[in-house]
C-alpha positions in Angstrom: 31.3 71.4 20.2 28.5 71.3 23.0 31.1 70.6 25.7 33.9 72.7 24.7 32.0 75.6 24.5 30.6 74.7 27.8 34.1 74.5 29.0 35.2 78.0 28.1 32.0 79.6 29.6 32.7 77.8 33.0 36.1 79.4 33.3 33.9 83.2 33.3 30.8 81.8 35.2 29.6 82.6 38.3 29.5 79.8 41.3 25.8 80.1 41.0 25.7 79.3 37.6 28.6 76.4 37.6 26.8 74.5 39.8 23.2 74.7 38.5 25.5 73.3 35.0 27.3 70.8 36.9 24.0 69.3 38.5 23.1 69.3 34.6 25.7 67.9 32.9 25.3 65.1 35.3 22.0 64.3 35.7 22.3 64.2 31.5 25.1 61.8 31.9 23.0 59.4 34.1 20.1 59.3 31.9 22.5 58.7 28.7 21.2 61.5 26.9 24.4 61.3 24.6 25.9 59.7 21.9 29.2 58.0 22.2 31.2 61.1 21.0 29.2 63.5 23.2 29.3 61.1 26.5 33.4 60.9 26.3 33.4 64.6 26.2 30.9 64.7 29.2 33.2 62.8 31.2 36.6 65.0 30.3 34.0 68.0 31.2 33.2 66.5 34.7 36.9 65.3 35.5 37.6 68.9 34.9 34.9 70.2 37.4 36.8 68.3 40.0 39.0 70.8 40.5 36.3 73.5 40.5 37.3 76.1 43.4 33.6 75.7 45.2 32.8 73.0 46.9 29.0 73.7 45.6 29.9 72.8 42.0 32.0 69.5 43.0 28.6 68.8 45.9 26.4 69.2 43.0 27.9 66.7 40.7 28.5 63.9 43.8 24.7 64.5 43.6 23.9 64.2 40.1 26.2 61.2 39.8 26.3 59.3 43.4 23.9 56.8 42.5 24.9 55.5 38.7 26.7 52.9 38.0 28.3 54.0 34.6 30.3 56.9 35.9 34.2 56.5 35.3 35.8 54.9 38.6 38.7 58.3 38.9 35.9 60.6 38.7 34.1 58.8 41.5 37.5 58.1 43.4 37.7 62.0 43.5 34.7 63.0 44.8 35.3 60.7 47.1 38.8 62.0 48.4 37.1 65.5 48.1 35.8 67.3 51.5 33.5 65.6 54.0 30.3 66.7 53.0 31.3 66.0 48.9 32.9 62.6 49.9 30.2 61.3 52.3 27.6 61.2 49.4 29.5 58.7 47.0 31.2 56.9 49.9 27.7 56.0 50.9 25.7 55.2 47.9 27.7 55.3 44.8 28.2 51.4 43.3 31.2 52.1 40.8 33.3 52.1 44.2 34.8 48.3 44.5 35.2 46.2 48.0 39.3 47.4 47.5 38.2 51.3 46.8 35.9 50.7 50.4 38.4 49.2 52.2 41.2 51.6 51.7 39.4 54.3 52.4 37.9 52.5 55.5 41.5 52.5 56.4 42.3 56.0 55.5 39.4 57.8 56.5 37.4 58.9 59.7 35.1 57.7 62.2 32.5 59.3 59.7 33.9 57.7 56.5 34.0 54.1 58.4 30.3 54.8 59.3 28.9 55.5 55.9 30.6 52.6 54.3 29.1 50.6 57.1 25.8 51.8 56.2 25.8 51.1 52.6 22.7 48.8 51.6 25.2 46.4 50.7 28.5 45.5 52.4 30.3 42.9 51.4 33.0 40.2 53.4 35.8 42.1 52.8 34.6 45.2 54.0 32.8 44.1 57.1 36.0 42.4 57.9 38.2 45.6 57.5 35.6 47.5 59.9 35.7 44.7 62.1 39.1 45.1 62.1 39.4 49.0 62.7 35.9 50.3 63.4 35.1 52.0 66.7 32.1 51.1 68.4 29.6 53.5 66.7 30.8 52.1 63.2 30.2 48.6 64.3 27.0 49.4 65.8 25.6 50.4 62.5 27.2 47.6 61.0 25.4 45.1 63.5 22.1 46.7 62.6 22.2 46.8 58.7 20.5 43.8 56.9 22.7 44.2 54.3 25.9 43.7 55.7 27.5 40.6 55.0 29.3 39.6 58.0 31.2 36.6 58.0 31.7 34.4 61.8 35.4 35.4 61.6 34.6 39.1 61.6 31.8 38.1 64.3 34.4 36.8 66.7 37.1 39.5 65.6 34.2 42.1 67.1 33.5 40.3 70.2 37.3 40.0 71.0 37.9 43.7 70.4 34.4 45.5 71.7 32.5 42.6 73.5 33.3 45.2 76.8 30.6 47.3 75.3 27.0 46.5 76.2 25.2 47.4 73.2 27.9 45.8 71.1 27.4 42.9 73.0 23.9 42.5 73.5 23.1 42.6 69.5 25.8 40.2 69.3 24.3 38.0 71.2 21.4 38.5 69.7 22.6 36.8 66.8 21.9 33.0 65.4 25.2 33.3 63.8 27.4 34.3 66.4 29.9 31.2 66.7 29.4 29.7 70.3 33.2 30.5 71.4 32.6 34.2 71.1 29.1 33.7 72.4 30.3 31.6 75.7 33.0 34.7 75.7 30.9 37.5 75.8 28.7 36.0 78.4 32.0 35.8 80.6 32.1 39.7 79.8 28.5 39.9 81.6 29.4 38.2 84.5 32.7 40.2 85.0 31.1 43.4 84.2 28.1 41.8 87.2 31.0 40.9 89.5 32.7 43.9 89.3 29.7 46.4 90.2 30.3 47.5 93.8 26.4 47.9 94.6 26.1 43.9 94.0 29.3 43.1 95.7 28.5 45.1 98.7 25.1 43.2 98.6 26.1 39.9 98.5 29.8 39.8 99.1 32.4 39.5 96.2 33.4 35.6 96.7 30.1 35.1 96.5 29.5 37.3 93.6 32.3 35.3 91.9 30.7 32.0 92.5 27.4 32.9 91.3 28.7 34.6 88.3 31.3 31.1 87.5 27.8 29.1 87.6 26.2 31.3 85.8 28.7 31.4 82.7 28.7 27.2 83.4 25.4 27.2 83.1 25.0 29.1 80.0 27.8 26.9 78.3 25.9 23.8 79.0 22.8 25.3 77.5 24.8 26.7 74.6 26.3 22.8 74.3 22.6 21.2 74.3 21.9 23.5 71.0 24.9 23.6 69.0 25.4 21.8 66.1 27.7 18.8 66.2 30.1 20.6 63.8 30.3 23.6 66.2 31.1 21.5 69.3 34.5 21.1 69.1 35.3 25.0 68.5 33.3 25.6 71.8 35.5 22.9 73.8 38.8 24.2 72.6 37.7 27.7 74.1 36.5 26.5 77.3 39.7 24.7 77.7 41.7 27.4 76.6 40.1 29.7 79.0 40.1 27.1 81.9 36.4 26.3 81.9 36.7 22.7 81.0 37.1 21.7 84.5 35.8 18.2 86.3 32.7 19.9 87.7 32.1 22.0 84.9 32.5 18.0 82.7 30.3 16.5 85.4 27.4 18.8 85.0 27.6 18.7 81.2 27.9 14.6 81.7 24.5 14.5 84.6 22.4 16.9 82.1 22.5 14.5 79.1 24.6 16.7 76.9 26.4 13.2 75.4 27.8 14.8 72.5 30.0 18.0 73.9 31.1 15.6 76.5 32.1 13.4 73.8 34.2 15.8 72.2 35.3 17.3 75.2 36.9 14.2 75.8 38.2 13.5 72.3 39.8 17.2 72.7 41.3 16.2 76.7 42.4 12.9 75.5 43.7 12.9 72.2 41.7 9.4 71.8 40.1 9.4 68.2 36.0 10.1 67.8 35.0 6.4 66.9 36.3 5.0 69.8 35.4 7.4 72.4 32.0 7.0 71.0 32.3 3.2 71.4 33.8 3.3 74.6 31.4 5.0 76.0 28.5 4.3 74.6 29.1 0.1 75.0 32.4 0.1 76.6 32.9 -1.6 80.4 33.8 0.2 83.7 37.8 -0.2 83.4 37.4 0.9 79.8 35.5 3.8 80.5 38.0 5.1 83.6 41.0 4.2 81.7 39.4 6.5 78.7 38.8 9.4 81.7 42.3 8.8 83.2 44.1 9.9 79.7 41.7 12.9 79.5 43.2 13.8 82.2 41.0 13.2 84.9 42.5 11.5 88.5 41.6 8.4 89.9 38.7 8.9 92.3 37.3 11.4 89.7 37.4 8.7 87.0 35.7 6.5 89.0 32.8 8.6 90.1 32.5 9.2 86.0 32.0 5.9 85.2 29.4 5.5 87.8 27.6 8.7 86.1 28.0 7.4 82.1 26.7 4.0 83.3 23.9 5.3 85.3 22.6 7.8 82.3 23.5 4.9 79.7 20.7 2.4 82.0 18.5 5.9 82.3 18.8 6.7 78.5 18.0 3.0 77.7 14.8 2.9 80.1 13.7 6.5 78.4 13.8 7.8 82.1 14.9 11.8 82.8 18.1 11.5 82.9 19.4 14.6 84.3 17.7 13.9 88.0 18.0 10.4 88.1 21.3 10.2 87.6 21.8 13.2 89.4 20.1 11.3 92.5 21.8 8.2 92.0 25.4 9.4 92.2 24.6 11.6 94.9 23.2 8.5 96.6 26.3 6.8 95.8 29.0 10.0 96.7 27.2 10.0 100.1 28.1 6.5 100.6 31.7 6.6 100.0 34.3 7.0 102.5 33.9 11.3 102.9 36.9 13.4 100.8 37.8 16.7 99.4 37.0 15.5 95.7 33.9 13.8 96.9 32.8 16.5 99.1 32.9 18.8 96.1 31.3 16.9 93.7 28.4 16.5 96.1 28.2 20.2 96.5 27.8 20.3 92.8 25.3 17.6 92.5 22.9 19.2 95.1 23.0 22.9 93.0 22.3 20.7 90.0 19.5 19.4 91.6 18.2 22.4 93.2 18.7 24.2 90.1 16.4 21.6 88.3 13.5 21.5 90.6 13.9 25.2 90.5 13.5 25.1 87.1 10.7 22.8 86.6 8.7 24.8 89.1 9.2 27.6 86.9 7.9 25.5 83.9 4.8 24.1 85.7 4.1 27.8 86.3 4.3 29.0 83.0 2.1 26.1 81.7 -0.6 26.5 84.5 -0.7 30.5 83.1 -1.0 29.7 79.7 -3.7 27.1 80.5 -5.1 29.7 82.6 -5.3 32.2 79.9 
């Protein structure tokens, strides 16, 4: 009797009044102040203020009700389809709404409605993987920074692919543990063509010089990123750097001369089509003819094979004798290039071995000096 007379005097009442009763007759819903009878009248009562002509009364019951978890999924769905500033509260906090209510209106709604549903303390798979999808870069922004948003490696990559031209998209990408190393290795390219293409560094330096510097730069950070991967994550990473043309003989040969035994393992599995075991075998115990004939169906010519072998049997003795690897071998071959009867392929392979070496004395000097500062300190 409570509700239908509360029914008739809303139809006379001022705005004032409807929405101080509507803020009521919700925050008495929430707190279950009802038996059954009484509750399933409340509810008919606030489907009816739905269609309440000021937006006050409908904002005041999106307040009273945005954060319970009882509240009938219609009455929810339509404040949620009602006017920005009645919608945004229950798209944003209200947990009736399921990972198929959030998507749609993902899909249907604005910049603003992607953005709340981003925010929500809890975002599930599903919904991060429809924003991924859609979302601008503001929405993913605030996706990237909220702890609670579920975001599977898929939607990682799906964002680096579609916003990984935007720096601050990019840099808490990569800030990321979880980032899978293709998208990584491919958002690093996007540094080093954004570098390459600024006209204060080309006219500095020169822009075929700009686009060597920045190639060995995005080399050097896939060889890092192939030291620290997981062996389960290696072969994505080679299927990318092949797809994208970075799997070269230089690029192989510097992974080969730094000791990173098992990316150039799969990379050669991937190349060759040989299966795991016996790439393994052959080149961990296999002999010379073995080893080039395994290099040959990667793909790799005949001088180039050659001067592989010489660098797997040189870090295989290293490896054995507990040596550094990386600059003995590195000094061997080069010993060994410089011996040989001069050619293009040889030429360039030297070039590389020298930056390799440079580049490692470069960077144990910066070591030694970061130890003497800390012993110093």
């Amino acid at each position: 009797m409570i509700i239908q007379a509360f029914l008739r005097w809303v139809e006379t009442a001022r705005t004032g009044e409807r929405t101080r009763a509507a803020s009521a007759l919700g925050r008495a819903y929430v707190d279950a102040q009802m038996n059954g009878l009484d509750r399933r009248a409340a509810e008919m009562a606030m489907t009816f203020l739905l269609d309440d002509p000021s937006p006050k009364v409908r904002r005041a019951l999106a307040d009273a009700l945005c954060g319970c978890s009882s509240v009938p999924r219609g009455i929810i769905l339509g404040l949620a389809e009602d006017q920005p500033e009645i919608a945004y509260v229950v798209i944003s906090r209200s947990p009736v709404l399921s990972d198929e209510d959030l998507v749609d209106l993902a899909a249907r709604g604005t910049l603003e409605t992607r953005a709340l549903i981003a925010a929500r303390s809890f975002v599930s798979r599903a919904v991060c993987a429809a924003i991924a999808e859609i979302g601008g870069e503001e929405e993913i922004l605030i996706l990237l920074e909220n702890a609670g948003a579920n975001l599977s490696r898929r939607s990682l990559k799906r964002i680096a692919e579609r916003l990984g031209c935007f720096a601050a998209v990019r840099d808490l990408l990569l800030a990321r543990p979880d980032l899978p190393s293709d998208a990584r290795h491919a958002l690093v390219e996007e540094v080093g063509a954004a570098l390459a293409a600024f006209g204060l560094v080309q006219m500095a330096i020169g822009e075929a010089r700009v686009q060597r510097i920045t190639r060995e730069a995005c080399d050097i950070a896939a060889v890092g990123m192939a030291g620290t991967l997981a062996v389960e994550e290696l072969p994505g990473l080679v299927v990318h750097l092949r797809e994208t043309g970075r799997l070269t003989p230089a690029f192989l040969l510097h992974v080969l001369v730094t000791g990173r035994a098992e990316f150039f393992s799969a990379a050669i599995v991937d190349l060759s089509g040989v299966c795991e075991k016996r790439v393994r075998s052959i080149l961990s115990g296999g002999r010379v003819h073995s080893i080039r004939a395994l290099f040959e169906s990667a793909g790799l010519g005949h001088d180039v094979s050659e001067t592989f072998a010489a660098a797997v049997l040189l870090w295989r003795q290293d490896t054995s004798a507990g040596n550094d690897s990386t600059a003995s071998v590195s000094t061997a071959l080069l010993a060994r290039l410089r011996n040989e009867r001069p050619s293009a392929i040889n030429t360039a392979m030297i070039d590389l071995l020298e930056r390799l070496s440079f580049a490692e004395e470069r960077q144990s000097a910066r070591n030694y000096a970061e130890l003497a500062a800390r012993q110093a300190a």
